[in-house]
N, C-alpha and C positions, 0 to 999 in steps of 0.2 A: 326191228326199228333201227334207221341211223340215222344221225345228226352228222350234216359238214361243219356245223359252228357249234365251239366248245362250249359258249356261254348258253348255247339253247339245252345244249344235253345236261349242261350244269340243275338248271331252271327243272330240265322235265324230272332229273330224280329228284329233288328237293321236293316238289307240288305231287308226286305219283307215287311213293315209297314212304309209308309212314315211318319205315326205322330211322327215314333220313330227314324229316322231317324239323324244320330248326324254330327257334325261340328266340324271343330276347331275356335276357335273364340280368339281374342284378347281381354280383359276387363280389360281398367285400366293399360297396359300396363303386363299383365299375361296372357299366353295362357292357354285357359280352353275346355274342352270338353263338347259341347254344343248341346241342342236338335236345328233341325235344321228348323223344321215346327211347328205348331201351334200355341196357342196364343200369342201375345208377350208381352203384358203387361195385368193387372187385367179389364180394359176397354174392352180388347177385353173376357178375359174369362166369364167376364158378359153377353157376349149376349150367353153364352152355354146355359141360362135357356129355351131359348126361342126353344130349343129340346126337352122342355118335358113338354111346356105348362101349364096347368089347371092341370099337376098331383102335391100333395100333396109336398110339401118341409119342410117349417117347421112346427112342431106340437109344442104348448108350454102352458102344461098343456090344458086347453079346446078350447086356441086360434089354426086356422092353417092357412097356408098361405100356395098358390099353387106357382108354380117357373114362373110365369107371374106373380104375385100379387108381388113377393120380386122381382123383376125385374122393376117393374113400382117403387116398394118405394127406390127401390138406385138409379135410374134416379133423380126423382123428390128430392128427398134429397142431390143428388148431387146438383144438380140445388142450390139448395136452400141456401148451405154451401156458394156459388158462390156471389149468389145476395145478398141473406139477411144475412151473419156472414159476410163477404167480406173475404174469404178465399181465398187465393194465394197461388199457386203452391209452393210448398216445403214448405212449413209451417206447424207447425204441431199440432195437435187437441190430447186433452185427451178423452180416455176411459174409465171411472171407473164407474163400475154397476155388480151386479151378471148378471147372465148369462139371456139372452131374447131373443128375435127375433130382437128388434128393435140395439141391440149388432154387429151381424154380417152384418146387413143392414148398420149401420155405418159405419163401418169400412170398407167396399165394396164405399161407395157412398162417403168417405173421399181421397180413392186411386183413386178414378175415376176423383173428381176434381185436380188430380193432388197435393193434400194435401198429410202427413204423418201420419196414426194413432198411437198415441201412448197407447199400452196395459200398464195399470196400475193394479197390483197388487191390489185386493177389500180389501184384508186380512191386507194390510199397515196402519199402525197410521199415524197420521195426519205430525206429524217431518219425518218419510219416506217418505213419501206422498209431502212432501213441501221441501226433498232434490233433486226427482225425478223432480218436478214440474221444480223448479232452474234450473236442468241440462239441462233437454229435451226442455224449453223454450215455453211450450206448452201457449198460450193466452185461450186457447177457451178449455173448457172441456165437454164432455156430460155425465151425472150421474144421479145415481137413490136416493134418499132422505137419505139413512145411508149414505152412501161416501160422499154425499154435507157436512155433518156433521163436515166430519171429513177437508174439502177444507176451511171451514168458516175462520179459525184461518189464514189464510196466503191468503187468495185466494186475498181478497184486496191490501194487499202489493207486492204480484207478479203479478198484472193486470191479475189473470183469469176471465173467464167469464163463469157462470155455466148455461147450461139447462137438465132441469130437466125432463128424462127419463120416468122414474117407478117411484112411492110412495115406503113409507116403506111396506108396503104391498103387491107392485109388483103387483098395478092395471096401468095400462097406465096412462101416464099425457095428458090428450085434446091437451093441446095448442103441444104438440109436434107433436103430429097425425094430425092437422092442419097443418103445415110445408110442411105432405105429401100428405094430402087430400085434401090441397087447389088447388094445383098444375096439371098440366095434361101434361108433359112433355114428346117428343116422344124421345131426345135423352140426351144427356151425355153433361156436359157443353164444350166448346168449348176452351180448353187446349191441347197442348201438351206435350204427356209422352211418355218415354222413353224404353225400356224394363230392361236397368240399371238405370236407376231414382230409387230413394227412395221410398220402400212400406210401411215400419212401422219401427218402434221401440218397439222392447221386451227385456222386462227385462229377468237376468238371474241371480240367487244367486248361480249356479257351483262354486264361486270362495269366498276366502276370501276380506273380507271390504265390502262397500255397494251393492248394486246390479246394474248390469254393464247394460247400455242399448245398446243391439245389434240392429243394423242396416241392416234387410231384402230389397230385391231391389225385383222388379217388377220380375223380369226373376228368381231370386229364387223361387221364391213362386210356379212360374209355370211350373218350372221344380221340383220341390219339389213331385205337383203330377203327371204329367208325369212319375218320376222315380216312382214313386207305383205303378202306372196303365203298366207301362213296368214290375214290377216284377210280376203283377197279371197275365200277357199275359205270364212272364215265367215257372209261376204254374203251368198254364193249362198245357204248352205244356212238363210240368214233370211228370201230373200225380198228383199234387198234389191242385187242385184247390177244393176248400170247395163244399158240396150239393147245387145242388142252391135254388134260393128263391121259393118251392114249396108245399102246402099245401099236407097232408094226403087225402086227393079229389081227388087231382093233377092239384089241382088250382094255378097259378103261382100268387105269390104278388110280391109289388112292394117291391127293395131292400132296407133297413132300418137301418140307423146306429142311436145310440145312444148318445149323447153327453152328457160323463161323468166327466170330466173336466173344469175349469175353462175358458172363452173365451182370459183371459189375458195370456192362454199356449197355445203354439204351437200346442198339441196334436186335440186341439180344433178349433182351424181357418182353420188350412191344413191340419191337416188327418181326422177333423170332417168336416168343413162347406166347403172347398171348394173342398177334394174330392167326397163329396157328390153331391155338384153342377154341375160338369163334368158327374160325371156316373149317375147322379138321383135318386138319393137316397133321401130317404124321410128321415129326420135328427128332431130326438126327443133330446130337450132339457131339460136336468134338472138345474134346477136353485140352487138345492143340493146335493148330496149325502145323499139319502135315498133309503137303498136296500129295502123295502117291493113298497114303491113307484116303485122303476125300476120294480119289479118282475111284477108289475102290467101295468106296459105299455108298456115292451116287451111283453106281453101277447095280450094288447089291439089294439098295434097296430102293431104287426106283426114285429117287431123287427127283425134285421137276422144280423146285425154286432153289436156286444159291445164290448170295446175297453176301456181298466182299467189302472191302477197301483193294481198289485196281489194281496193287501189286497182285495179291492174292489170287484175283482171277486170270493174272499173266500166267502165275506158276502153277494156274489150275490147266488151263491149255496146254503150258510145256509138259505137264505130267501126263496129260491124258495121251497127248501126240507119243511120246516116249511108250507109253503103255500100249498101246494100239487099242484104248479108247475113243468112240464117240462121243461119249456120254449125252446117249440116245437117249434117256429119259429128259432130260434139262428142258425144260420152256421158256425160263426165265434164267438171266444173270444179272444181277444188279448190283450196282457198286456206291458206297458214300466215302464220306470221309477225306475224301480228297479228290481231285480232276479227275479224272481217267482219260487218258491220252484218243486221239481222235483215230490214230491209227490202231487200238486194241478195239474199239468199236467198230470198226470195221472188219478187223481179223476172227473177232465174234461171228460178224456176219458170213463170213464167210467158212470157217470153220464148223462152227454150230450154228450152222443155218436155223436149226428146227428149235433153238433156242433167243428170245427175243430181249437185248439189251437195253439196258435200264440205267437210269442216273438218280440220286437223292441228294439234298443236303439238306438237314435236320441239325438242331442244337437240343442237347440235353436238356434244356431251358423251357423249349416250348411241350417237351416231352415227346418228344419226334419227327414230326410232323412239320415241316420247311417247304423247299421247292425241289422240284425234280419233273423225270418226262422217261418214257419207252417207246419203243416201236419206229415207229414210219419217223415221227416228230424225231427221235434221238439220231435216228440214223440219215438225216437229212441235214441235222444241225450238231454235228458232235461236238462242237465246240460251246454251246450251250449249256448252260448249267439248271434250265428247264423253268417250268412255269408253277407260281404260288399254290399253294397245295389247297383245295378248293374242301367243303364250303367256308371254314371257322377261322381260318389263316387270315390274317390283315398284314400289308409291310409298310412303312416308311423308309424311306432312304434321307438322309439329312448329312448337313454339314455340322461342323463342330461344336458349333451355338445350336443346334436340333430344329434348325430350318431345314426342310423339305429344299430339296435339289430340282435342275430341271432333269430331263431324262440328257441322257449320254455326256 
C-alpha cells in the first residue's frame, strides 16, 4: 500500500493498527492525546526482550549480551536495589559512569523497582555535581571510578552512597557482577507503578543558570517510542522507508543501531536503548567518540542505524573515506542537535548512497520526540528542519505575550 498524502497515511495507521491506536485521556487534570494499547509502564516494556531471545542486544567493545541475558540482569538487579540498597518507590538513585552495558541495565532495573533514575552529566565537576546531588536528593549513586572522584568531596556530607560500576579503565567491578550473578530471580520486585509515576530525571542546559532537572513519567518514555515506531509505519507507507537490513549475498542481518551519545541524553536511553529494545536491534555502545573506532564496528558488526550531532557524521565519512570503507551496512544516518549543513546531506547522498539521511529535533522536555523528516523529503529540502512528529506532538509558535503568530 502507498499513500501520496501524509495526512491519509497518518489517518490509515491510527484507524488500522491497534498498537497505534489513540485516546483522549485526562493527566493531572489536562487532557492529552494518548496511545491507547501497549506497554504501560517500563515494567511491562521489559518483557519485550523476551521477542527476540538469545539474539544479540548489546555489544560493548568485546563484551555482548543477548536480550534474555540483559533481561535476566534488570530483574535480578531490580531485585536487589529492593532487598539489599532498601530502595522505595519514588526514591531516587544517581547515575554517573561513561557509557556501559551495565548503564542502561540500571537504569531499566531502577524504573522497575519502582525507584527514579537520575542521569547525571559525566562531564560535571565535582561543585555541579554536589548542586545536582542537593536538588535531586539522590542517597544511593552507581559510578565508575573517575566520577566517584569527583562525589568524594561532598558525598559524606550529603549521605550518598557510591557503588562502584567500572574502574578507571572500564574493566567490570566483581563485587557489582555478584549483585547479579548471585541472584536467579524469575520476576520484577513486587511494587506498584504507574503509567504516570515518575521514570527519571534529566538534566537539561537549553536554558540560562544551572541546569534544570526534568521530570520524565513512565507513559512518556513509551510513548516517546511508539511515536517513532508510528512515523517509521508512516515512511513505508510514503515510499520513503530506508533499504533494509541486507547483505550484497542477500543475506538479511540483524538491524543495528549505534550508540553514539552520552547515556546521560535522551538521544541515548530512547532513540538508542529502548527503541532498540522494542524493535531488536542489536545496539553497539561506544563508551567515546572515536570515528576510526566507529568506522570499525559498523563494519564489524553490521551496523545499519547511526544516529549523530552533524559534526560527528562529517568525521564518520572522513574516517571511513581514509580507511577505504564503505560502510556497506549503514541504511540510515541521522543527525540532531544541531543543523546539519545542506551540503553534508548531500555528500551522504552521494557517498553512502545505500544509506538514507535523516534530520530530528527533540527536547529533553517533551522526552524526544519534536520535528524531523528522511529520505526523498530531506534530500529535496535540506534546508529544513522537517515536520511535527505525528500522532501526540501538538506546537504553538507565539510571541512574547504567548499570542500565536502568523506563519512566516
Amino acid at each position: 500500500m502507498r499513500f501520496d498524502c501524509i495526512e491519509d497515511a497518518i489517518n490509515h495507521v491510527t484507524s488500522s493498527e491497534d498498537i497505534f491506536a489513540l485516546e483522549q485521556r485526562d493527566i493531572r487534570g489536562v487532557t492529552f492525546t494518548t496511545f491507547k494499547n501497549g506497554p504501560r509502564t517500563l515494567r511491562d516494556y521489559l518483557d519485550l526482550c523476551l521477542r527476540h531471545g538469545d539474539q544479540d542486544f548489546l555489544v560493548y567493545e568485546d563484551e555482548r549480551y543477548s536480550f534474555s541475558e540483559v533481561h535476566a540482569a534488570i530483574q535480578n538487579l531490580s531485585k536487589a536495589l529492593v532487598a539489599d540498597f532498601g530502595v522505595k518507590p519514588g526514591e531516587r538513585v544517581g547515575l554517573l559512569m561513561r557509557n556501559c552495558p551495565e548503564y542502561p541495565m540500571l537504569f531499566m532495573a531502577i524504573a522497575c523497582a519502582g525507584a527514579v533514575p537520575v542521569f547525571l552529566n559525566s562531564w560535571w565537576t565535582s561543585l555541579e555535581l554536589e548542586y545536582a546531588f542537593a536538588k535531586c536528593e539522590a542517597k544511593l549513586a552507581f559510578v565508575d571510578e573517575p566520577r566517584s572522584a569527583n562525589l568524594d568531596p561532598f558525598a559524606e556530607a550529603l549521605g550518598v552512597q557510591q557503588v562502584l560500576v567500572r574502574t578507571a579503565s572500564m574493566e567490570k567491578v566483581r563485587s557489582f557482577w555478584d549483585i547479579i550473578d548471585t541472584r536467579d530471580d524469575t520476576a520484577l520486585p513486587d511494587v506498584k507503578v504507574d503509567p504516570d509515576d515518575d521514570f527519571c530525571v534529566m538534566y537539561t542546559s537549553g536554558s540560562s543558570g544551572h541546569p534544570k532537572g526534568v521530570v520524565l513519567t513512565h507513559r512518556s518514555a513509551v510513548s516517546a517510542i511508539q511515536s517513532w515506531l508510528f512515523s517509521i509505519q508512516v515512511s513505508n507507507l510514503m515510499g520513503w522507508a530506508p533499504n533494509p537490513p541486507i547483505d550484497d549475498d542477500g543475506n538479511a542481518y540483524q538491524p543495528c543501531t549505534m550508540i553514539t551519545t552520552p547515556f546521560f541524553h535522551i538521544s541515548a536511553t530512547h532513540a538508542g536503548f529502548l527503541l532498540a529494545l522494542w524493535i531488536g536491534m542489536k545496539a553497539v555502545i561506544l563508551s567515546k567518540w572515536e570515528p576510526a573506532r566507529a568506522v570499525e564496528l559498523i563494519d564489524r558488526e553490521q551496523v545499519s542505524r547511526f544516529a549523530c550531532v552533524p559534526t560527528m557524521s562529517a568525521e564518520l565519512l572522513e574516517a571511513a573515506a581514509a580507511m577505504g570503507s564503505t560502510l556497506r551496512s549503514l541504511r540510515t544516518i541521522d543527525s540532531g542537535g544541531a543543523k546539519r549543513p545542506a551540503s553534508q546531506v548531500a555528500e551522504i547522498a552521494t557517498r553512502v548512497p545505500h544509506a538514507m539521511p535523516g534530520t530530528g529535533f527533540g527536547m529533553t522536555e517533551t522526552g524526544g520526540p519534536g520535528i524531523g523528516m528522511r529520505g526523498e523529503p530531506y534530500l529535496q529540502n535540506p534546508e529544513a528542519a522537517g515536520r511535527l512528529q505525528p500522532p501526540l506532538m501538538e506546537m504553538r509558535i507565539v510571541d512574547d505575550e504567548d499570542n500565536e503568530v502568523s506563519v512566516g
